[in-house]
C-alpha positions, 0 to 999 in steps of 0.5 A, a space after each residue: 728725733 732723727 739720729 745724727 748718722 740720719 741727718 748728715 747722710 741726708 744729701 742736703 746736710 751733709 756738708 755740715 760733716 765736712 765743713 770746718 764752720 760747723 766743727 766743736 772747737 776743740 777744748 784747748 783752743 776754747 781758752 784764751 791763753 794768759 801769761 803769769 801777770 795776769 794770774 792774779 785774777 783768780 784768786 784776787 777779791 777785786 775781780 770776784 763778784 757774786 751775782 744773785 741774778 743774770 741781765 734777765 732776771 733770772 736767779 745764778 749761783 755762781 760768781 765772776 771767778 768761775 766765768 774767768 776759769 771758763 774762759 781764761 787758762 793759764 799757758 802752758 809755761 806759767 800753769 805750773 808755776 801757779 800749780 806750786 804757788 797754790 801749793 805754797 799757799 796751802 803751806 802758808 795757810 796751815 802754817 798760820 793756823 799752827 801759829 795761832 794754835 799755839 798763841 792761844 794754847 799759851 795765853 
């Protein structure tokens, strides 16, 4: 197969280098930018679903959550609240555990 520098010097394809149709879109304009309300979404059971085939068939080993991570970003103001909500979660979670912890060591 020819290398890329082969085929847009050939005269026919060589406008492809230059059109802006044919450019990969760049990574932060790939996502649509959601607000803070709608945050939710990744981490809510509601919208996870776990799919064992695709519409043709064919086994996946993913779930919806990470399609919503591919295609959906946070904006820019509201990424870091959910960076130190995460936080927050992970405190809380511990938090539990020690709590349960203790109950059990004192039955």
């Amino acid at each position: 197969m020819s290398s890329q520098e082969e085929i847009l010097s050939d005269g026919r394809f060589s406008c492809i280098a230059r059109d802006p149709r044919f450019w990969e879109m760049p990574e932060k304009e790939r996502k649509v930018k959601i607000d803070k309300r709608f945050r939710a979404m990744f981490h809510d059971k509601k919208f996870k679903l776990r799919y064992t085939v695709d519409k043709r068939g064919r086994p996946v080993n993913y779930t919806s959550t990470e399609n919503l991570r591919r295609f959906y970003a946070l904006s820019e103001s509201d990424s870091d609240l959910s960076g130190s909500d995460s936080k927050e979660r992970a405190v809380k979670k511990k938090k539990k555990k020690k709590a349960k912890a203790k109950g059990e060591a004192g039955s």
